[in-house]
N, C-alpha and C positions, 0 to 999 in steps of 0.2 A: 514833113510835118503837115497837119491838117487843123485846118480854123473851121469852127461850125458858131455860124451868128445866126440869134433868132429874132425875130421882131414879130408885133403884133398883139400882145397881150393889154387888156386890158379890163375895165370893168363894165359889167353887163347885166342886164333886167332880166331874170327868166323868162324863158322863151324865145329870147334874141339870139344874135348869130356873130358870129367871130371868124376871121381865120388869121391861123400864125404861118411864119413863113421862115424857112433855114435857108441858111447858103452856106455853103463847103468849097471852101478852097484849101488850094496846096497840092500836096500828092496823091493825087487821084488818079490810079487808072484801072480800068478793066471794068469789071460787074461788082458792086456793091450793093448795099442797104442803108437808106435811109430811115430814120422814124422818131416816134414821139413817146416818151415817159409822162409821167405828174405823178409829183408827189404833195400831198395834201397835209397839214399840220398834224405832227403826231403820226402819219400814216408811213407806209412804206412805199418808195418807189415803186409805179404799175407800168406797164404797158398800156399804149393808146391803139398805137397803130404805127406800122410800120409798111413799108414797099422796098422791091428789089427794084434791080436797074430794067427788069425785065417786065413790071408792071405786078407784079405778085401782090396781096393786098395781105393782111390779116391784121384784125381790130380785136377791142375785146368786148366781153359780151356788153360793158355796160355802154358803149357808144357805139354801138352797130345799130346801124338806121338814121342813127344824126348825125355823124360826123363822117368825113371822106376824106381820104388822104391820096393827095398826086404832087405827079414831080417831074420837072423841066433838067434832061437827063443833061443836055449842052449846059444847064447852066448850076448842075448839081445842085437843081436848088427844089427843097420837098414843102408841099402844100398841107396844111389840114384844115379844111373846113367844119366849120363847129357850127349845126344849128341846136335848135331846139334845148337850148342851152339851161340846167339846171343847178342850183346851189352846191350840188354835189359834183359836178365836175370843177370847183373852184380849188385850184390846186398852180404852184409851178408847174408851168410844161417845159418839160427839156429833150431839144431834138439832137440826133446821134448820126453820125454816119459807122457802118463799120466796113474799114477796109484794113484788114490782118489785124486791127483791131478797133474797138469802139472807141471814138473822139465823142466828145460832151459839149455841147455849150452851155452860155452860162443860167441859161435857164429864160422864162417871162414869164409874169402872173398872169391869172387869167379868175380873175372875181366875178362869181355870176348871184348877183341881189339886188332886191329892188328899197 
């Protein structure tokens, strides 16, 4: 069994900066994937960004350039740094590890207005 906790959401001015933080315990071994969802009211779950154990990156188009996502592989635990933060990134984030299959947590808000 795998736990994935997120912490770090919260509310924020546009233009300001965030980051959330997961940590994955339990049965973890070998090469996996960590990363990041949001889902916005009324919208559909997107991809943020995600990393492999091996540093791999891929984001999507509308947060490439502001946001960065890394991970501390000893402690299973995956970063996303959020600048330049807009209204429209105001959505739950929910980070995932997948190892034979995807674990969920429980999500954190993250309000970006002033």
């Amino acid at each position: 069994q795998v736990q994935v906790v997120e912490s770090g959401g919260g509310l924020v001015q546009p233009g300001g900066s965030l980051t959330l933080s997961c940590a994955a315990t339990g049965s973890i071994f070998g090469t996996n994937t960590m990363g990041w969802y949001r889902q916005a009211p009324s919208k559909e779950r997107e991809l943020v960004a995600l990393i492999t154990s091996g540093g791999i990156t891929n984001y999507a188009d509308s947060v490439k350039g502001r946001f960065t996502i890394s991970r501390d592989n000893a402690k299973n635990t995956v970063y996303l740094q959020m600048n330049s933060l807009k209204p429209e990134d105001t959505a739950v984030y929910y980070c995932y590890i997948y190892v034979v299959r995807r674990y969920w947590g429980q999500g954190t808000q993250v309000t970006v207005s002033s």
